[in-house]
C-alpha positions as CSV (number, residue, x, y, z in Angstrom):
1,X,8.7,-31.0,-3.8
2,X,7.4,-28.4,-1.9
3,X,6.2,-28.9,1.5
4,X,2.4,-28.6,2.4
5,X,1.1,-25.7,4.8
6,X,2.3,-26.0,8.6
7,X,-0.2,-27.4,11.3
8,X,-3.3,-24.5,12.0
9,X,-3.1,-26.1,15.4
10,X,0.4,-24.8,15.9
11,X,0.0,-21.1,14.0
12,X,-3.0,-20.8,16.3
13,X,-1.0,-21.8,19.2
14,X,-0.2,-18.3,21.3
15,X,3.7,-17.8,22.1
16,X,4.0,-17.0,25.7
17,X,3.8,-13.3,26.5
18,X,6.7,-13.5,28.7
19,X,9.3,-14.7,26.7
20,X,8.6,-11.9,24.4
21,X,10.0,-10.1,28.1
22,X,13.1,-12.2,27.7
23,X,14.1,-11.5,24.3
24,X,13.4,-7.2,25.1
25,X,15.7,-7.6,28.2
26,X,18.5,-9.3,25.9
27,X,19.4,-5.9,24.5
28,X,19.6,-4.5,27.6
29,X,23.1,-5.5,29.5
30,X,22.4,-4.1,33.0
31,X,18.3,-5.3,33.4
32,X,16.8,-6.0,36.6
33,X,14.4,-8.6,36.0
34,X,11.4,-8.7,37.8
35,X,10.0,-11.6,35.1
36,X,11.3,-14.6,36.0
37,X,9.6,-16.7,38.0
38,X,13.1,-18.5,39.4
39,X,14.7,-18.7,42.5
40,X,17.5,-17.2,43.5
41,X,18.4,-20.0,45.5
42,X,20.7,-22.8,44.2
43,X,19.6,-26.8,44.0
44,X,20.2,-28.2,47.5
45,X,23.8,-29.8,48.5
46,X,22.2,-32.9,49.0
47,X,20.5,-33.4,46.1
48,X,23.4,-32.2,43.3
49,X,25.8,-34.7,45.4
50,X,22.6,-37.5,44.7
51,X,22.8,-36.5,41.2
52,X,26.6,-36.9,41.1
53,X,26.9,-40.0,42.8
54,X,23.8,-41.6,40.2
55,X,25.9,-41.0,37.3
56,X,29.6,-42.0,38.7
57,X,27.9,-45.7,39.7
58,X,26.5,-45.7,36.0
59,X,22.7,-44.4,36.6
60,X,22.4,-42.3,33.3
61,X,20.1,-45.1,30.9
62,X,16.8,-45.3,29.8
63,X,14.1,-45.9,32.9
64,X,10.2,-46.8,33.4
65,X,8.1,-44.0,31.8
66,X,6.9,-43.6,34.9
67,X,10.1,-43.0,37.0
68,X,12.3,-44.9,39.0
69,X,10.5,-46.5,41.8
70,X,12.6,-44.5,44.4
71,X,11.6,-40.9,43.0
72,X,7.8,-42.0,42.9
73,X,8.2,-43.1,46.4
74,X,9.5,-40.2,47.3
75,X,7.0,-37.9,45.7
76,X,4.4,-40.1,47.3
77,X,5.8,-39.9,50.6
78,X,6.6,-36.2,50.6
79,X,2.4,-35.8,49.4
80,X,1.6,-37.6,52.2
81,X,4.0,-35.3,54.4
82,X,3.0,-32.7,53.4
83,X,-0.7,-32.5,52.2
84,X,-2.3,-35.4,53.9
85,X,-2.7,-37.3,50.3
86,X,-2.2,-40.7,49.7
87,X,-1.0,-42.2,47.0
88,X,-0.1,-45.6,45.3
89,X,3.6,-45.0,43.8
90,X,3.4,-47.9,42.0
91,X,0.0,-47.0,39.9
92,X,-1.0,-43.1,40.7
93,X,2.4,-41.4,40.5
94,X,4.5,-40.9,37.2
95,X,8.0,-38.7,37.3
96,X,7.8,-35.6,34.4
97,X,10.2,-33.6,33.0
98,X,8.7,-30.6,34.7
99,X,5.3,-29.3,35.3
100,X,4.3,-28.0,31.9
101,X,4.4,-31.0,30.7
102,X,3.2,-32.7,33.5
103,X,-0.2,-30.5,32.8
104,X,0.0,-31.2,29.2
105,X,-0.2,-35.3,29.9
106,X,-3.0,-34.4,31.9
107,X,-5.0,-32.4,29.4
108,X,-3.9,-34.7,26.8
109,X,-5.7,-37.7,28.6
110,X,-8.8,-36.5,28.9
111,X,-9.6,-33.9,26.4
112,X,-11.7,-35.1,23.4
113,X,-12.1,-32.3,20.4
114,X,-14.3,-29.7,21.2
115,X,-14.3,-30.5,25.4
116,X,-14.4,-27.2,27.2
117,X,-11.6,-26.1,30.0
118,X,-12.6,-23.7,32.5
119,X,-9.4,-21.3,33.4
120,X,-10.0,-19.2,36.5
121,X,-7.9,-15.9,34.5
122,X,-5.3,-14.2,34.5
123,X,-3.3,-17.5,34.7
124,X,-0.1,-19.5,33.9
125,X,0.7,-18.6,29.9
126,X,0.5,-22.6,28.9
127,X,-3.1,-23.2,29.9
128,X,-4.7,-21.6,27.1
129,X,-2.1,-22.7,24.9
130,X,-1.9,-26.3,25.8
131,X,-5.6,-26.7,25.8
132,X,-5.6,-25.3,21.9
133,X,-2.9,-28.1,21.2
134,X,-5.0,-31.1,22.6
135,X,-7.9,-29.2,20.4
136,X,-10.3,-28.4,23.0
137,X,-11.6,-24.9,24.4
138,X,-10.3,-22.8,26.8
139,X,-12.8,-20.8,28.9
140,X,-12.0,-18.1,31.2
141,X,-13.2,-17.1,34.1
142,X,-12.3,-13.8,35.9
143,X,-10.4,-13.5,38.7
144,X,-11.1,-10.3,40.2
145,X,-9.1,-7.6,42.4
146,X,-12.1,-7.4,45.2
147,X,-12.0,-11.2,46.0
148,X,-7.9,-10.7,45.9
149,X,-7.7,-12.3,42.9
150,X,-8.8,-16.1,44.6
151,X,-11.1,-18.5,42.5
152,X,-15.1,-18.0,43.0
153,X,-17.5,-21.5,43.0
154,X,-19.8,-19.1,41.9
155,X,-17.8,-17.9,38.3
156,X,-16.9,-21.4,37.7
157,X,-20.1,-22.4,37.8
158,X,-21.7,-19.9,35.2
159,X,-19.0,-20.9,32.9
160,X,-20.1,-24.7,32.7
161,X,-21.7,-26.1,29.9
162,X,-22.7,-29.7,28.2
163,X,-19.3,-29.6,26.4
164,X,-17.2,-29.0,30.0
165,X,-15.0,-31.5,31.0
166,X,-11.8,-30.2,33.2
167,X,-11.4,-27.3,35.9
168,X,-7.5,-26.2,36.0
169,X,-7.3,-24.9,39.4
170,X,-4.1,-23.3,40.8
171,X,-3.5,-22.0,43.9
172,X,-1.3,-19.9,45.2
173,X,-1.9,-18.3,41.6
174,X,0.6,-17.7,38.9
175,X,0.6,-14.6,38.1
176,X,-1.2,-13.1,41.1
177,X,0.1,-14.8,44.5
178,X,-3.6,-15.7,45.8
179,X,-4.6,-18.6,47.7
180,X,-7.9,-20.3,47.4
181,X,-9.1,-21.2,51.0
182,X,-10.0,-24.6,52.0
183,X,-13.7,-23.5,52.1
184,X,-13.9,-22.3,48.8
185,X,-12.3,-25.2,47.2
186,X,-14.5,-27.1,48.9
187,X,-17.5,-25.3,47.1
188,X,-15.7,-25.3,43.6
189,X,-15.6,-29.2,44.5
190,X,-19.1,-29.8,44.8
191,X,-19.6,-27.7,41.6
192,X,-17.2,-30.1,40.0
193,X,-19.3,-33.3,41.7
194,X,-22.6,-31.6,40.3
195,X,-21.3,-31.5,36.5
196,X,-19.2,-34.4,36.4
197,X,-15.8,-32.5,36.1
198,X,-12.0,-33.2,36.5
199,X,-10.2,-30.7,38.2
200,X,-6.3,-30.6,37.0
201,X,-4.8,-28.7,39.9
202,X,-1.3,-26.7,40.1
203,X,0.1,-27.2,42.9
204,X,4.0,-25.9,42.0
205,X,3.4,-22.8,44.8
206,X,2.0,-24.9,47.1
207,X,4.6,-24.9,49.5
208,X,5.0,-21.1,49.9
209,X,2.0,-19.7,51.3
210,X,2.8,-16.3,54.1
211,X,-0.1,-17.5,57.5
212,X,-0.5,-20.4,60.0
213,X,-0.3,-22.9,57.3
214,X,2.5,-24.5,56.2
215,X,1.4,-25.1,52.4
216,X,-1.5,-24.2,50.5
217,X,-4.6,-26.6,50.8
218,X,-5.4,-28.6,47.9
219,X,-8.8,-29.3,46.2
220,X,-7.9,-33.1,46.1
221,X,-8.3,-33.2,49.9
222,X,-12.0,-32.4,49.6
223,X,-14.7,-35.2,50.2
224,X,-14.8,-37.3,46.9
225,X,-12.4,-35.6,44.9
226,X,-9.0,-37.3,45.6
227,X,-10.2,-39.8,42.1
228,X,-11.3,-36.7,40.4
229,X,-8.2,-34.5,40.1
230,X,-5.2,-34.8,38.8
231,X,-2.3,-32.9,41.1
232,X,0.6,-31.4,39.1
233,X,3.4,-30.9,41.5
234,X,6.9,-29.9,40.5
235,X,10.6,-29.3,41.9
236,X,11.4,-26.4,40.2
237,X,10.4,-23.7,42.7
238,X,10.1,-25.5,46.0
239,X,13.7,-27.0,45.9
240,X,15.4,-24.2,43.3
241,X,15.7,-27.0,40.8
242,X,14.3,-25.0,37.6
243,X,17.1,-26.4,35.3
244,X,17.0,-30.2,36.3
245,X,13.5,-30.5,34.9
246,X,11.6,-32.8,37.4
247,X,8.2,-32.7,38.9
248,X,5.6,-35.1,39.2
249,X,2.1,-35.9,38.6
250,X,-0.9,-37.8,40.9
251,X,-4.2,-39.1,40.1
252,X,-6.3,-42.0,39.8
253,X,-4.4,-45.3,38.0
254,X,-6.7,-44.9,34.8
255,X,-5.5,-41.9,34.5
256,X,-1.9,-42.5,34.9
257,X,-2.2,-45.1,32.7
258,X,-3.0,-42.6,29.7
259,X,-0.2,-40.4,30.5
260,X,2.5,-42.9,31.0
261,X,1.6,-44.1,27.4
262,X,1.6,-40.7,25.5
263,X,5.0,-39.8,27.6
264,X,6.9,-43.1,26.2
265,X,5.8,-41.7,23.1
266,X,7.1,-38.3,23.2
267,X,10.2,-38.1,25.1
268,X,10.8,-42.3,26.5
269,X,12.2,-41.5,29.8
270,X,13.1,-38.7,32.2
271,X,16.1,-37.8,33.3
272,X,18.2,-40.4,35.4
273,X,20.2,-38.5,37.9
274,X,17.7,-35.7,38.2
275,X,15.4,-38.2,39.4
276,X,17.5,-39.2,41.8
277,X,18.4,-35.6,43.3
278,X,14.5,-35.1,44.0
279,X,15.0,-38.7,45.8
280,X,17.2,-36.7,48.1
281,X,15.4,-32.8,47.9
282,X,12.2,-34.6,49.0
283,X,13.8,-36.8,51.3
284,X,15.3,-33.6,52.8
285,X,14.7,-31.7,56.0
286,X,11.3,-29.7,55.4
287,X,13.4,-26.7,57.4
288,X,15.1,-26.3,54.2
289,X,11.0,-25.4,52.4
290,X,10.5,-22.8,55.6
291,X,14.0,-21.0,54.9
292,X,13.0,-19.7,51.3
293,X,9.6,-19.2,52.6
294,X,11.0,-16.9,55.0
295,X,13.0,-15.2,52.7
296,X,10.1,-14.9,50.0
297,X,8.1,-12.9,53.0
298,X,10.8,-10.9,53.6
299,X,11.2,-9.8,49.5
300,X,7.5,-9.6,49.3
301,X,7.4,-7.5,52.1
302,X,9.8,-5.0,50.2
303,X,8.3,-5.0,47.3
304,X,4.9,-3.8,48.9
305,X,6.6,-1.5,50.9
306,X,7.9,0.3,48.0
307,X,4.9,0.5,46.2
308,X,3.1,2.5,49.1
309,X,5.7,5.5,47.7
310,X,3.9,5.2,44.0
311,X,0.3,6.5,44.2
312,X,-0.7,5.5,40.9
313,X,-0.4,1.8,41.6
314,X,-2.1,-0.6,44.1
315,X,-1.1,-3.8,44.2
316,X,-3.0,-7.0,45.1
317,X,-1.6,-8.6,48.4
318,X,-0.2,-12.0,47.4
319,X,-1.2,-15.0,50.3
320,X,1.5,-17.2,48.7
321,X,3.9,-17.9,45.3
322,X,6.6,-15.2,44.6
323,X,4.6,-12.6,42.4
324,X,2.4,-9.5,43.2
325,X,0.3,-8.8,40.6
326,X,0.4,-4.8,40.2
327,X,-2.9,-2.3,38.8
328,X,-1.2,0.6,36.6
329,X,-4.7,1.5,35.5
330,X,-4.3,4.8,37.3
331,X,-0.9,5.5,35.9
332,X,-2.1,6.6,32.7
333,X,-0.5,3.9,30.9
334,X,-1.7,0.4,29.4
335,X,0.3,-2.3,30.9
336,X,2.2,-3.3,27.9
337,X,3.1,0.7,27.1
338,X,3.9,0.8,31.2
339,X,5.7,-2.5,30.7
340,X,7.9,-1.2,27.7
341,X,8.7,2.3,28.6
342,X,9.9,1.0,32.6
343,X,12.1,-0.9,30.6
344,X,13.6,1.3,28.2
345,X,14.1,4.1,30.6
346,X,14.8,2.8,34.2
347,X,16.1,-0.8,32.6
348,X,13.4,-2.7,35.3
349,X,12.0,-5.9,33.3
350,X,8.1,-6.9,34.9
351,X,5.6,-8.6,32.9
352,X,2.5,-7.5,31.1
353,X,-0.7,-8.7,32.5
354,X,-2.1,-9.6,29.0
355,X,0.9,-12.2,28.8
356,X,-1.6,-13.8,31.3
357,X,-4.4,-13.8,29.0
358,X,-6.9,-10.7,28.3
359,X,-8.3,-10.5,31.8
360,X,-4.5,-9.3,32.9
361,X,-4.7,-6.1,30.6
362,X,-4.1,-3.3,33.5
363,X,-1.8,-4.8,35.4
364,X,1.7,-6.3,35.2
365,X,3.4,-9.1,37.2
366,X,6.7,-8.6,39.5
367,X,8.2,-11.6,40.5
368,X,10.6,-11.2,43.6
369,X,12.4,-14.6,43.7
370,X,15.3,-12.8,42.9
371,X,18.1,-11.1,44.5
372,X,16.8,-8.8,47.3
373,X,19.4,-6.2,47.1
374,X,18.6,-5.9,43.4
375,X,14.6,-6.1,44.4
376,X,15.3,-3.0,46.6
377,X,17.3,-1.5,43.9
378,X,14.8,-2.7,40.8
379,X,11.4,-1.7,42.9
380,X,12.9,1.9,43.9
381,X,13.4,2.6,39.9
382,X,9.9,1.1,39.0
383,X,8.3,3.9,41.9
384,X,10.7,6.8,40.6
385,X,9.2,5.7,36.7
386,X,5.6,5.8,37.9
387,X,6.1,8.5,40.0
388,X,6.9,10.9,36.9
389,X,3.9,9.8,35.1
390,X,1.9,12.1,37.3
């Protein structure tokens, strides 16, 4: 018998643009990788001893879909903490196996065929990709270099139509480090109010943001919104725990509802003693947050630094996150040809901006979550490279 034609849904499906990065810098032994969006950092003490003690007193079986009731208390607690939101852990809170999929539950809920997401662009490679799988549309909207690359009321706005149904908004921005301000989300909000429209919101960066604040302000905290947005939240970059899969998501109990169900039906449960080290990481000393914040500033600081030596490339200030996102227009190269060659010949790894969707083209994405020696090192090889393109 000979099997039938594979899903159109799946060949249509983009493959990320960065792990096409990946795969390059495997054939090159002594890389510096400026593509990773990782922390250097290592899982805190308390929460691998959590993780060990869950599994010697027997904590390794199936739990609720939703988590166990400790993590979700956690996760509401730390909201709370954190962001001013509250939260029912009982009904508005559900453990994921990362973010990704925490944003795909979400989309998944409330996309019907044919339902229109608005995508403030360049932006995180799964958007786009996950909306195709839940067969809706994705619709970009620019983000643009003179408003420092933060999301404009005004752009989402002309992008709504009758078939519109979901805003993903994420600030500080992957790839470009920009924060939304409070007053702006606020006016994206009322757009949101005026047409009816969920707002999914990323909130994986939130915690590292470089002013007076101590975390990014979320669009949930805006008058009426709280019940129309789901937040996506994740432990990957604010406690180094990018290999234990665990984040979370929060939104109105309808909602939750929905993704609790399709989760049981994709992957049952979440990890046991993962969800008991973010118990412990959220539980933790919020000193431990405004360490690798600190340090973030410091590798951001270098990486700007250094680029003031290459002429040919201006870089957008990041507010927050762990990424500039860097305009090679003026080096006579496209991105993915500036991306390629800085590879082959100075062995430095960054990412294309059209990895991030077509509005990237012209610029490519440094991440400097890394090492800083080998920031220093990798940043003063990208400026001699750009430098001889002159």
């Amino acid at each position: 018998m000979v099997p039938g034609d594979l899903s159109l849904v799946a060949q249509s499906t983009p493959r990320s643009g960065i792990r096409d990065v990946f795969d390059d810098c495997e054939l090159i032994p002594d890389v510096i990788t400026f593509a990773v969006g990782e922390p250097a950092e290592s899982v805190p003490e308390r929460a691998a001893k959590a993780a060990c003690e869950a599994i010697s007193r027997g904590d390794t079986h199936y739990t609720n879909v939703l988590g166990v009731p400790e993590f979700r208390a956690a996760a509401v607690a730390y909201t709370k903490r954190a962001k001013g939101l509250e939260y029912d852990a009982e009904t508005e809170a559900q453990a994921v196996p990362g973010a990704t999929f925490g944003l795909y539950l979400a989309l998944r809920a409330l996309l019907n065929p044919g339902d229109e997401v608005i995508i403030p662009s360049p932006h995180f490679t799964s958007y786009d990709a996950q909306v195709l799988l839940c067969e809706g549309r994705p619709v970009t909207v620019p983000l643009r270099p003179e408003n420092g690359m933060r999301l404009n009321a005004e752009d989402i706005e002309r992008a709504v139509t009758s078939r519109s149904k979901v805003v993903i908004v994420n600030s500080p921005g992957n790839p470009t480090g920009a924060v939304t301000s409070a007053a702006e989300l606020e006016r994206i909000a009322q757009v949101c109010q005026r047409h009816g429209l969920w707002v999914i919101s990323d909130e994986v960066y939130h915690a590292f943001v470089y002013g007076d604040a101590p975390v990014a302000p979320s669009i949930a905290s805006c008058p009426g919104m709280r019940d129309q947005t789901v937040i996506v939240d994740s432990l990957s970059k604010t406690y180094a725990m990018t290999g234990w899969r665990i984040g979370y998501l929060l939104g109105p109990s309808a909602l939750v509802e929905e993704t609790a169900k399709i989760a049981e039906l994709i992957h049952s449960s979440n990890n046991t003693p993962a969800q008991f080290a973010g118990v412990a990481a959220l539980n933790g000393l919020d000193a431990d947050i405004a360490r690798m914040r600190n340090a973030y500033a410091v590798r951001r600081d270098a990486v700007l630094s250094a680029l003031q030596d290459a002429p040919n490339l201006r870089a957008v200030a990041p507010d927050g996150a762990f990424y500039v996102f860097v305009d090679v227009r003026d080096s006579g190269l496209d991105s993915a040809e500036f991306s390629s060659r800085l590879l082959q010949q100075e062995h430095v790894a960054v990412v294309p901006g059209e990895a991030f969707g077509p509005l990237g083209q012209g610029f490519v994405r440094i991440s400097y979550a890394g090492d800083l020696d080998e920031i220093v090192e990798g940043m003063g090889r990208l400026v001699r490279f750009a430098n001889q393109l002159d």
